[in-house]
C-alpha positions in Angstrom: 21.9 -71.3 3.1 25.6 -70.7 3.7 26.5 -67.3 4.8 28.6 -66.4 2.0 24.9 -66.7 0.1 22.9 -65.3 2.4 25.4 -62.2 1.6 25.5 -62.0 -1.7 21.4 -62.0 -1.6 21.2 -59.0 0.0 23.3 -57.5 -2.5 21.1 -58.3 -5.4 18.0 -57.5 -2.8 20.1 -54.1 -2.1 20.6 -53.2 -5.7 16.8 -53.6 -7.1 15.9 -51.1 -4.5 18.6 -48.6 -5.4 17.4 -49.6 -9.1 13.2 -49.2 -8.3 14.0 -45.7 -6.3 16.1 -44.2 -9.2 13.1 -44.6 -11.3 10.9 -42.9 -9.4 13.3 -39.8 -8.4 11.9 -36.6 -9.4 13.0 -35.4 -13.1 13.1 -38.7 -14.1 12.0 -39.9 -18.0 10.1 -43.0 -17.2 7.0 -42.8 -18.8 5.1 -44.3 -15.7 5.5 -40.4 -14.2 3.6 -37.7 -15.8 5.2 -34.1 -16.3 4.3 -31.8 -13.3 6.1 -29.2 -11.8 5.0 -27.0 -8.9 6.7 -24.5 -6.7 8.1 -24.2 -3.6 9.8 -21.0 -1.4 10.7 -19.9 1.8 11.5 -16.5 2.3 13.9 -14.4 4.8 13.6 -10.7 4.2 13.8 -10.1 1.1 16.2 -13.3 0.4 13.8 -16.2 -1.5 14.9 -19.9 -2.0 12.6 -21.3 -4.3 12.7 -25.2 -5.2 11.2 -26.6 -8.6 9.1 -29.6 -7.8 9.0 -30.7 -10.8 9.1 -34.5 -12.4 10.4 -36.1 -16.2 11.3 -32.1 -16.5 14.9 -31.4 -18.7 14.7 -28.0 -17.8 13.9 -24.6 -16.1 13.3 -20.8 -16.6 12.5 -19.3 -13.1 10.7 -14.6 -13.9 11.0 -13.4 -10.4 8.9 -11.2 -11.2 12.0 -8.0 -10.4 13.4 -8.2 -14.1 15.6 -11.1 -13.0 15.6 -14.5 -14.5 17.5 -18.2 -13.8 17.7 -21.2 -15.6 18.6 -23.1 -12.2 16.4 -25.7 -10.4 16.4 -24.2 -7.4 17.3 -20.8 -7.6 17.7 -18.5 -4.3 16.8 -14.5 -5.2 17.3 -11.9 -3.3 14.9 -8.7 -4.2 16.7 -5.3 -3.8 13.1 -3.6 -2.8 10.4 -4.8 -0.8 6.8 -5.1 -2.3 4.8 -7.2 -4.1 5.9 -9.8 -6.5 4.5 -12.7 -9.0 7.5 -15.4 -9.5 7.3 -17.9 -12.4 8.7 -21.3 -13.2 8.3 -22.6 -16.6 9.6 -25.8 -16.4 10.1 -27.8 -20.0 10.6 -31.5 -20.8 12.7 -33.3 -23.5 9.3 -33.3 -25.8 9.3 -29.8 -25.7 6.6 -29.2 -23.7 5.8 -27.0 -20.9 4.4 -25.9 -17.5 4.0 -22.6 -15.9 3.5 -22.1 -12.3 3.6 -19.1 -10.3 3.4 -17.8 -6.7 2.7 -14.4 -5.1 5.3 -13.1 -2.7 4.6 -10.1 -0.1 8.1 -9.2 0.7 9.3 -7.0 3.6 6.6 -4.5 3.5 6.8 -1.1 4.8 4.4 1.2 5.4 6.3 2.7 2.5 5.4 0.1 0.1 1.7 -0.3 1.4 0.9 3.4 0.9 2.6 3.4 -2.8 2.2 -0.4 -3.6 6.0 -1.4 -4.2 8.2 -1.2 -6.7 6.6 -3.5 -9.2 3.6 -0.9 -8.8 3.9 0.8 -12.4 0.3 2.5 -12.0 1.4 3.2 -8.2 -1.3 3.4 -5.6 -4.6 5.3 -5.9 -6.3 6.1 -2.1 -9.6 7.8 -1.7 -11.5 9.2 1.4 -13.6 6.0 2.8 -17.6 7.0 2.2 -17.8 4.2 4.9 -16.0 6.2 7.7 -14.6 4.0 10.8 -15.0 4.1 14.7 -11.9 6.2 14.7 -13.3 8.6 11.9 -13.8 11.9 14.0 -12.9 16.1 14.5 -10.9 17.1 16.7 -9.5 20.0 18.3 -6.2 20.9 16.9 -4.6 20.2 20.2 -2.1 17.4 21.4 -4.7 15.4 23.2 -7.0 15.7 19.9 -9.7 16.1 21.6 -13.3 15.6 20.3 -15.4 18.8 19.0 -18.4 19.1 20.7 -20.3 20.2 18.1 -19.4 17.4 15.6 -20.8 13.4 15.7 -18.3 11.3 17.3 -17.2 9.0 15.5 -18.6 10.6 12.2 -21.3 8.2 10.7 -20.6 6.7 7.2 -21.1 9.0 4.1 -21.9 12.0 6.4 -20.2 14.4 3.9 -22.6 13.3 1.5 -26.3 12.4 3.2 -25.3 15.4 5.7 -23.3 17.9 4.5 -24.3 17.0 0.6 -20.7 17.2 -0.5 -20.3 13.4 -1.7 -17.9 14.7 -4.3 -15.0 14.5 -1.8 -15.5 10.5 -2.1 -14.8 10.8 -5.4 -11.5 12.5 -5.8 -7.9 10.2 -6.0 -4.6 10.3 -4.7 -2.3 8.3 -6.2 1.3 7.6 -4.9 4.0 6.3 -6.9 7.2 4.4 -5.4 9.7 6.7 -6.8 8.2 9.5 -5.1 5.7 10.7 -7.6 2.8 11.6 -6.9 -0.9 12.6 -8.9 -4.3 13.7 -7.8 -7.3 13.3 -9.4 -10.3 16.0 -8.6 -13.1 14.8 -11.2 -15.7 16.4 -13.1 -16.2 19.0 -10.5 -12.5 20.0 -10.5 -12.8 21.1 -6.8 -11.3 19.8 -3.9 -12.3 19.0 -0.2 -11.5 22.4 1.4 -11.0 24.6 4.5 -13.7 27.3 4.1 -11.7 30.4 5.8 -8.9 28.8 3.5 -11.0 29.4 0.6 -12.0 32.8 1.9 -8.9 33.9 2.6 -7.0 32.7 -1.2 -10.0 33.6 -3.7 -12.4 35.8 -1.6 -14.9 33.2 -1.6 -14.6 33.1 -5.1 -13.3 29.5 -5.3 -16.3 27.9 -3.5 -18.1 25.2 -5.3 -20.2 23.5 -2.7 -20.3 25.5 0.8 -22.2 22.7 2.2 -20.4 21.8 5.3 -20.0 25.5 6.1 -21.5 25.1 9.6 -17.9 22.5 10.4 -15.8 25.5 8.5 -15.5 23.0 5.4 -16.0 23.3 1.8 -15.2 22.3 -2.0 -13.4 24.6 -3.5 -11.8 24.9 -7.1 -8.1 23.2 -7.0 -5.6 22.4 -10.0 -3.6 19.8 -9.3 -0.1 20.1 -10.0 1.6 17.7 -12.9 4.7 16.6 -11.9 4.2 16.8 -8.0 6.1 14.6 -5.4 5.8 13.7 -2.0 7.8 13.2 0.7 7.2 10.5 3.5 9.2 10.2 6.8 8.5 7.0 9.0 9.2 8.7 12.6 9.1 12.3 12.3 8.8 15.5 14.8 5.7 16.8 13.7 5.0 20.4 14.7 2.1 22.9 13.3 0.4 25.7 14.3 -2.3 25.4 17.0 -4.8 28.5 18.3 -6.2 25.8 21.0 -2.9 25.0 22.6 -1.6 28.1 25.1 2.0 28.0 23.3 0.4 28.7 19.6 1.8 25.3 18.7 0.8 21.8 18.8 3.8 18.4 18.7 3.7 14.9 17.5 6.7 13.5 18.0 8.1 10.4 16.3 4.7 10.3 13.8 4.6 9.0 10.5 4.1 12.1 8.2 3.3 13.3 4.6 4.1 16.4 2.6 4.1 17.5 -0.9 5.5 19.6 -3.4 4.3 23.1 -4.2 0.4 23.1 -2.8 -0.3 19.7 -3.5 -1.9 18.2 -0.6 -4.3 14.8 0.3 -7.4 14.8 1.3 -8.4 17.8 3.0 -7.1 21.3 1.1 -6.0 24.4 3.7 -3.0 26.4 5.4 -1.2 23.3 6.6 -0.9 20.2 4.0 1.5 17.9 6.1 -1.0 15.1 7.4 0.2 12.4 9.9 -0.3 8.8 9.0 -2.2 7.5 12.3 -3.0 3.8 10.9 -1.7 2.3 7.4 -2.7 -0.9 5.7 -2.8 -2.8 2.8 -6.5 -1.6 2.5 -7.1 1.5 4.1 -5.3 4.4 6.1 -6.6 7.0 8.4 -5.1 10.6 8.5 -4.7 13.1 10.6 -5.5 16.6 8.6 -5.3 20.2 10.0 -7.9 23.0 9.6 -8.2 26.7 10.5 -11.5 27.7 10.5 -11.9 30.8 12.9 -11.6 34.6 11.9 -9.6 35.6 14.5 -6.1 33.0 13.9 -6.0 33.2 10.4 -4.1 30.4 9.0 -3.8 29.2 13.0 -5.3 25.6 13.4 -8.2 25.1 15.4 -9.0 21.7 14.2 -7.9 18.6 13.1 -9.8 15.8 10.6 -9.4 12.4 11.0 -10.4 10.4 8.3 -10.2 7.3 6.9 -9.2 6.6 3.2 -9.0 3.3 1.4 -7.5 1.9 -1.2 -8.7 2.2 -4.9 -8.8 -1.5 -6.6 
């Protein structure tokens, strides 16, 4: 075979592969390929590229799940919050019919977003005190070492305030906080709240105490309505200072701690003269607090103690 025909072969060889791999490119119409479409991202922040895999498909309608659409293939998004998010791709062929895929995204999340569930949260994030309690789960002197109380279990055994103290209300009540800032508490059927016992003592005479059960640890449940409208207010790396009847100075410092406060007396957790808590440990799941309580006579409104507890997140 000459070589002028040994060329032109492995044209026509060169062509029917071009011709056999354009018929099986994605998208295409040939009716040996079914429809299918899946999805595929890879994220940077909160910048997403997502890719249609898709086949025999005319075209494409991509929720990112923010209130932004596309009709591109392969769209890239970039979210202006962090949180959780569903994307869709509904990808349609020339018959008219369609497939919907979607993926889950976890995007740049903050301790913000895990304590209030994102922006795409509308119901916001309900927490409660864990009956379950953790290793780290104990009270403390309201000093800057935190030291353990002598008289208390260390760490406090799961659903103490219930089987011990018979207060199990207080694994009952919710606090629920909303990405904007807004914030809502839910006592229950008792309408009472976890509580300081001097606190209660000192603000209603006594007269606000529901269950003195845990009087012996200066706690309480005493009557509380929340607030509508409340807000809270949380700083990542804060200067935390509060009043302290253990520490020589009268004061007691955390410094660059993760706090929360609230408007008017809201509070979480644990009701008494101080409501800013510290944020010791947040995730998606559960979050342990550090709570102040004054419980002795002779400091009223002074700390002498400090609740760590952990609470966990309401599905």
């Amino acid at each position: 075979m000459t070589k002028k025909n040994l060329i032109l072969l492995y044209g026509v060889l060169f062509s029917m592969m071009l011709s056999l791999s354009s018929c099986s490119s994605d998208d295409s119409s040939s009716s040996d390929i079914p429809f299918t479409a899946d999805i595929f991202q890879s994220t940077v922040g909160k910048k997403v590229a997502f890719q249609g895999l898709t086949n025999n498909a005319t075209s494409w309608t991509w929720d990112f799940g923010d209130g932004a659409t596309s009709s591109e293939k392969n769209p890239v998004h970039v979210y202006s919050d962090g949180g959780y998010y569903t994307a869709k791709l509904t990808a349609t062929s020339a018959d008219g019919s369609s497939i919907t895929k979607e993926v889950n995204l976890a995007l740049d999340i903050t301790p913000y977003v895990l304590l209030t569930g994102g922006a795409t949260a509308e119901s916001g994030k309900t927490w409660r005190i864990s009956s379950g309690s953790s290793a780290n789960d104990y009270f403390a002197f309201a000093n800057a070492e935190l030291t353990p109380f002598p008289g208390a279990p260390n760490p406090l055994p799961a659903g103490i305030f219930g089987s011990g103290l018979g207060m199990g209300e207080i694994y009952e009540d919710e606090f629920t906080f909303y990405f904007d800032g807004g914030y809502a508490h839910d006592v229950k059927a008792d309408g009472a709240a976890f509580s300081g016992y001097l606190y209660q003592y000192v603000t209603t005479g006594g007269a606000g105490i529901v269950n003195g059960g845990g009087v012996d640890f200066g706690l309480c449940t005493g009557v509380f309505v929340p607030e509508s409208g409340s807000t809270f207010t949380y700083v990542e790396s804060d200067n935390f200072e509060t009043s302290s009847a253990i520490e020589p100075s009268g004061k007691v410092s955390f410094n660059g701690v993760s706090t929360l406060s609230f408007s008017g007396s809201e509070f979480i957790g644990l009701l008494d003269f101080e409501r800013r808590v510290i944020i010791q440990n947040i995730t998606d799941k559960s979050m342990r607090l550090i709570m102040f309580l004054a419980a002795s006579q002779d400091a009223i409104g002074i700390n002498t103690n400090a609740v760590i507890l952990t609470f966990e997140a309401v599905e």
